[in-house]
Backbone as JSON, one array per atom type, in Angstrom:
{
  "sequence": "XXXXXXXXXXXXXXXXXXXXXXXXXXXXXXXXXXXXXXXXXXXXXXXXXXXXXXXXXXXXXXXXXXXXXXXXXXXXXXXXXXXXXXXXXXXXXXXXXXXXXXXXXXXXXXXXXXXXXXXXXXXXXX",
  "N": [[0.84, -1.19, 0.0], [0.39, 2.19, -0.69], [1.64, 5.55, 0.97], [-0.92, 7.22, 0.18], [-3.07, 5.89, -0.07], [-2.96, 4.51, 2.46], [-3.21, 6.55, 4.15], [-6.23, 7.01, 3.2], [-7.38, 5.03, 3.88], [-7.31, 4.78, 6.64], [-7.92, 7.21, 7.61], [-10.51, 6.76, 6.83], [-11.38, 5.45, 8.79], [-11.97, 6.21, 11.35], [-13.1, 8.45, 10.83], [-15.5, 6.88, 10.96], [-15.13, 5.68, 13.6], [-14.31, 7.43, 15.64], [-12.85, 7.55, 18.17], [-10.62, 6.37, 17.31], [-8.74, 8.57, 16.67], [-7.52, 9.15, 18.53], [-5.83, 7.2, 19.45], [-4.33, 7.16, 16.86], [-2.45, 9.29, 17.28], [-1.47, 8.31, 20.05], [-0.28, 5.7, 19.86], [0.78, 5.54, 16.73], [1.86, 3.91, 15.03], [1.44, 1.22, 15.55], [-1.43, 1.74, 15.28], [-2.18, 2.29, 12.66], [-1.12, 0.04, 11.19], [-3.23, -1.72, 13.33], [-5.19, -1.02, 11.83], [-4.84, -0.97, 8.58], [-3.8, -3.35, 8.19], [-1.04, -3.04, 7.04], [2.34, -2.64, 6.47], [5.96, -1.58, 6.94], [5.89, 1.37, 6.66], [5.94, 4.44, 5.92], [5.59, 6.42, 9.21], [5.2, 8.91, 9.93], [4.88, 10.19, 7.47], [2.69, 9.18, 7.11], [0.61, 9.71, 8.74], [0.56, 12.55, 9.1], [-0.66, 12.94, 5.93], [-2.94, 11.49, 6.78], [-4.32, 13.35, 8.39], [-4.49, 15.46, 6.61], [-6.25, 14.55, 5.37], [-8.3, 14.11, 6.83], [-8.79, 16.79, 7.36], [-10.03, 17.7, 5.44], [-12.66, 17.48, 6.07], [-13.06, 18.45, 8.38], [-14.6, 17.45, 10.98], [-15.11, 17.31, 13.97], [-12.59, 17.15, 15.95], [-12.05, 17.93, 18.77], [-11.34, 16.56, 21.45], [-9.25, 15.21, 21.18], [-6.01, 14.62, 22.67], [-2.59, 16.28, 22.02], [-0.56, 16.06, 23.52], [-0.19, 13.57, 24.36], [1.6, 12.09, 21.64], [3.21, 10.35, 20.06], [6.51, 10.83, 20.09], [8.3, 9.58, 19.63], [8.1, 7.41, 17.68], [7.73, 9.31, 15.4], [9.43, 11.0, 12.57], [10.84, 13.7, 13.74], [11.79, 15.74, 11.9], [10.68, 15.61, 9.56], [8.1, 16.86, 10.08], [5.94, 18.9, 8.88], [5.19, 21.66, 10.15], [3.16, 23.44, 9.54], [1.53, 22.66, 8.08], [0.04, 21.03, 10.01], [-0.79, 22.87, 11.71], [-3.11, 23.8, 10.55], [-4.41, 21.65, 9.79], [-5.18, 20.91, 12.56], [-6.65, 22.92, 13.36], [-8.63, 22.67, 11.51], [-9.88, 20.54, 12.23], [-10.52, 21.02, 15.17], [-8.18, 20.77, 17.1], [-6.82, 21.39, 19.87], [-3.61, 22.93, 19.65], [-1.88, 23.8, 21.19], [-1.45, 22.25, 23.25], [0.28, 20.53, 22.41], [3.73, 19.4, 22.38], [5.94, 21.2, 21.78], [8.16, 21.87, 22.41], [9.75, 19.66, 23.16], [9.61, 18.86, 20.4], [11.73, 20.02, 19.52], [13.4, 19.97, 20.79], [14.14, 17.07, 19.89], [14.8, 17.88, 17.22], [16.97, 19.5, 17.54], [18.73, 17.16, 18.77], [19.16, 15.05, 17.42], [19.77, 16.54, 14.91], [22.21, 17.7, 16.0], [23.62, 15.33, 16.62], [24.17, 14.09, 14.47], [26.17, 15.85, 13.56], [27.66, 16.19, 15.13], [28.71, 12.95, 14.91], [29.59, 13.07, 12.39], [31.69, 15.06, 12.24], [33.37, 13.41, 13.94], [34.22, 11.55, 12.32], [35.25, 13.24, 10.23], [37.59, 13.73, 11.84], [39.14, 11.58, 12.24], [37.84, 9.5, 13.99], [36.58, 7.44, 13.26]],
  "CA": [[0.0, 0.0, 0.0], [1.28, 3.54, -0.55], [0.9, 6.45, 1.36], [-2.05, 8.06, 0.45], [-4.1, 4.78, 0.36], [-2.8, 4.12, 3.53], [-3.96, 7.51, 4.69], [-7.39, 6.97, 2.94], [-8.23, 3.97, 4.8], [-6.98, 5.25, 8.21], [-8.99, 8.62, 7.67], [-12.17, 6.45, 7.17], [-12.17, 4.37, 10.18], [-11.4, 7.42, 12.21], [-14.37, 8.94, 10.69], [-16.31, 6.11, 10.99], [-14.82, 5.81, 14.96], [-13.27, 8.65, 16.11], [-11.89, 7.49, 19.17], [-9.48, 5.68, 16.4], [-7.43, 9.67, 16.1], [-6.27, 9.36, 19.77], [-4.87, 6.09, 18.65], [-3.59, 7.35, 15.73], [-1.8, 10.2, 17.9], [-0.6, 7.85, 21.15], [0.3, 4.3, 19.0], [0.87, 5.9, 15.37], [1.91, 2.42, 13.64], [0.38, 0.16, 15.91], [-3.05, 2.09, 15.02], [-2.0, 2.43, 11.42], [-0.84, -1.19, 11.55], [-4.29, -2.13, 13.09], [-6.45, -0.41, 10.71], [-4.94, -1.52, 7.28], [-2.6, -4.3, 8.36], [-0.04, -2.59, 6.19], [3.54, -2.42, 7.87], [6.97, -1.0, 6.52], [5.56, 2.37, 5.81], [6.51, 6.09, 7.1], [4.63, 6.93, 10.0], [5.32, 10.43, 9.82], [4.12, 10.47, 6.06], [0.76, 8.69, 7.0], [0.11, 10.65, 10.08], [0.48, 13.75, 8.27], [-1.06, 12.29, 5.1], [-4.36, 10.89, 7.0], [-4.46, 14.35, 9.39], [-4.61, 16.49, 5.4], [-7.48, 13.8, 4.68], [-9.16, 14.44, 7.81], [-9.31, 18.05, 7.86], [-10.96, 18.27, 4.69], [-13.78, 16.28, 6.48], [-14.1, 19.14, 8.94], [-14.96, 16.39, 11.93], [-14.91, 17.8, 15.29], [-11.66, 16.56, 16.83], [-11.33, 18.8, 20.0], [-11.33, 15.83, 22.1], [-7.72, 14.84, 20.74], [-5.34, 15.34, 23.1], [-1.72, 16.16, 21.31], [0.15, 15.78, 24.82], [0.09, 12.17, 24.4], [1.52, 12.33, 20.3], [4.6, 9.4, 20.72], [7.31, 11.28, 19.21], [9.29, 8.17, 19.38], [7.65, 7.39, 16.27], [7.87, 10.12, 14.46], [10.54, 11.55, 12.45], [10.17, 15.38, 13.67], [12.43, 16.38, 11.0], [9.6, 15.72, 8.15], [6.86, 17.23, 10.2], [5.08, 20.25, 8.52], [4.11, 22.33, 11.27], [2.05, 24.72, 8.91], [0.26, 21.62, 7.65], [-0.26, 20.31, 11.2], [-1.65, 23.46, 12.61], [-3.58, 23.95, 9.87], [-5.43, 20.75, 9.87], [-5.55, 21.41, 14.14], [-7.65, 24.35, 12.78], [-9.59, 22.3, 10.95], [-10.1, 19.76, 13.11], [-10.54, 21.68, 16.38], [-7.95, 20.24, 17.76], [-5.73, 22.37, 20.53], [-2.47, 22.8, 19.21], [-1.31, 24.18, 22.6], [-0.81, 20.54, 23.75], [1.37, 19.74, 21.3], [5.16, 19.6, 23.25], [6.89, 21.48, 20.7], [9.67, 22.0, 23.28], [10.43, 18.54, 22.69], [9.6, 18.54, 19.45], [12.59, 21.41, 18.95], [14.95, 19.0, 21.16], [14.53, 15.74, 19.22], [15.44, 18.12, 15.94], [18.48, 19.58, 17.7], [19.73, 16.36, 19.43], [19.38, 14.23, 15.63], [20.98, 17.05, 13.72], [23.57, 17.64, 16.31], [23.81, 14.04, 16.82], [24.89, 13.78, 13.07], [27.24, 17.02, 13.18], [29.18, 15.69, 15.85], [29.33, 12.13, 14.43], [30.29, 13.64, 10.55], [33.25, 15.82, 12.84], [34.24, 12.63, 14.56], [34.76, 10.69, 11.02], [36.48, 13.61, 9.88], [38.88, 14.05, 12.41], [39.64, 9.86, 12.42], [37.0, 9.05, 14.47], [36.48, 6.27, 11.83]],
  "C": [[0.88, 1.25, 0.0], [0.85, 4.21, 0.67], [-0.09, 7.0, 1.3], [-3.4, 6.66, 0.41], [-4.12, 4.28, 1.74], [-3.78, 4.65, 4.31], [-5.49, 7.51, 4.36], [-8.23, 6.06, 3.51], [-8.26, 4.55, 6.38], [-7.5, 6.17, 8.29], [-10.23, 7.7, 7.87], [-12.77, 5.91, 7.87], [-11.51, 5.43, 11.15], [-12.95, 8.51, 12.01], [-15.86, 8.51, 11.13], [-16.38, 5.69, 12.54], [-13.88, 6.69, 15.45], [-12.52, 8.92, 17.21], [-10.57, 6.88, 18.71], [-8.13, 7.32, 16.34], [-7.35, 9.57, 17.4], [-5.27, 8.32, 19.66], [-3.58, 6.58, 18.18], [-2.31, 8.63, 16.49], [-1.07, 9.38, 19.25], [0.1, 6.87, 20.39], [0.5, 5.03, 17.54], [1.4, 4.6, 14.15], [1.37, 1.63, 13.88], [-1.24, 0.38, 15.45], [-3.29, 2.13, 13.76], [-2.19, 0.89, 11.06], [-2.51, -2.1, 11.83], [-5.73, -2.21, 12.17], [-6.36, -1.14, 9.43], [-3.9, -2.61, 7.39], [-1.26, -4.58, 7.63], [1.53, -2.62, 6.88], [4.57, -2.1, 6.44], [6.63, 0.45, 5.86], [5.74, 3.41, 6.78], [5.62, 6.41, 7.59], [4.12, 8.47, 9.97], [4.58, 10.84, 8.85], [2.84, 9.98, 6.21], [0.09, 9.23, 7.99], [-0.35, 11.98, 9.47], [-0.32, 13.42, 7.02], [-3.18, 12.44, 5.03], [-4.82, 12.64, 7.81], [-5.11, 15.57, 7.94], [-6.2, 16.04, 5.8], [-8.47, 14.42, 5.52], [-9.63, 15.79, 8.02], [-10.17, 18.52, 6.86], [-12.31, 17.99, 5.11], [-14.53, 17.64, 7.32], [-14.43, 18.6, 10.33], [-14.29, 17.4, 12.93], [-13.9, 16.76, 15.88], [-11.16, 17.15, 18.41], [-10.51, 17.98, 20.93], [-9.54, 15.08, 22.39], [-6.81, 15.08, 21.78], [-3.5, 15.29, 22.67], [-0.52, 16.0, 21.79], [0.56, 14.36, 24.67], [0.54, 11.95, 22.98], [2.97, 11.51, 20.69], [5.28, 9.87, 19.57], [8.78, 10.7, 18.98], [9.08, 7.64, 18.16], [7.47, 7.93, 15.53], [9.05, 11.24, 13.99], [10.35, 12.83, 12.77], [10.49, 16.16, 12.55], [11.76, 16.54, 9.49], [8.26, 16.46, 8.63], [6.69, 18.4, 9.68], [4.35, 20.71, 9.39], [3.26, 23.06, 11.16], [1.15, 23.89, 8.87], [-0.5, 21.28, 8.88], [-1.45, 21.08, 11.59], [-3.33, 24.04, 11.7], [-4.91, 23.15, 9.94], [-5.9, 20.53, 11.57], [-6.69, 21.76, 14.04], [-9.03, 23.66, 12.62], [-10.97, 21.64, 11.49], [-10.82, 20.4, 14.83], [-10.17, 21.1, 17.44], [-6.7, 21.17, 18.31], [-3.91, 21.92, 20.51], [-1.68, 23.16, 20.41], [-1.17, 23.51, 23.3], [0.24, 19.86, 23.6], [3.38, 20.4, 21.77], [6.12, 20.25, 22.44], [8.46, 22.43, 21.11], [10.45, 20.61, 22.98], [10.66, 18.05, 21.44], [11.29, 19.15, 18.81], [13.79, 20.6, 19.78], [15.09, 18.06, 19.94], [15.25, 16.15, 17.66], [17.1, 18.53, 16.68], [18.93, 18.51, 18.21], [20.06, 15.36, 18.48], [20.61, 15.02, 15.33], [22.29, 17.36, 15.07], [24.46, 16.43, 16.49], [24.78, 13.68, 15.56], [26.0, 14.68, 12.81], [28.39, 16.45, 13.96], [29.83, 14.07, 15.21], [30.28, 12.27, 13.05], [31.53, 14.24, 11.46], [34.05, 14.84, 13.22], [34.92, 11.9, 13.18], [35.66, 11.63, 10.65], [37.65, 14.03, 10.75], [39.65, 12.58, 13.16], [38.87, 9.14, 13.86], [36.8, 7.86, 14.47], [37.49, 5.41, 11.16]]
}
């Protein structure tokens, strides 16, 4: 399955049970995973993906809470935070949950993670 089929199934049983987007926000593959029994596919890209789908929908999401959003599973470094808050919007779901203190570590502690390893190779690290 691709991405956006992924996302098209996982939007419609979310629509169809909507306690399925806290899921999709605490478990993000396991809920993906349960829905279309799809596996090896970017969480990040179907999260974001199914979240577009969903906002065109409109569906009252307030309920969401974005506190619990396992950012163990998600690359932060692909997230679109315009898109996100956007479909929040849409959704009416409070973006003011959403830890984006941690979100702003896990990007600096990756990319520094990789600056210092690239310095260690070049200075025989390696």
């Amino acid at each position: 399955m691709d991405i956006q089929t992924i996302a098209v199934t996982v939007a419609e049983a979310v629509q169809a049970a909507p306690e399925r987007a806290q899921e999709l926000i605490a478990h993000p593959r396991e809920a993906v995973e349960a829905i279309t029994g799809a596996g090896g596919f970017d969480v990040t890209e179907v999260v974001q993906a199914t979240l577009a789908r969903l906002a065109e929908t409109g569906m009252d999401l307030s309920f969401v809470d974005l506190s619990q959003l396992d950012l163990a599973e998600i690359d932060v470094s692909k997230l679109d935070i315009a898109q996100l808050q956007g479909a929040a919007d849409a959704l009416h779901v409070d973006m003011s949950k959403l830890d984006m203190g941690a979100i702003a570590s896990k990007l600096l502690g990756g990319g520094l993670g990789g600056l210092f390893g690239g310095l260690g190779g070049l200075f025989g690290g390696r």
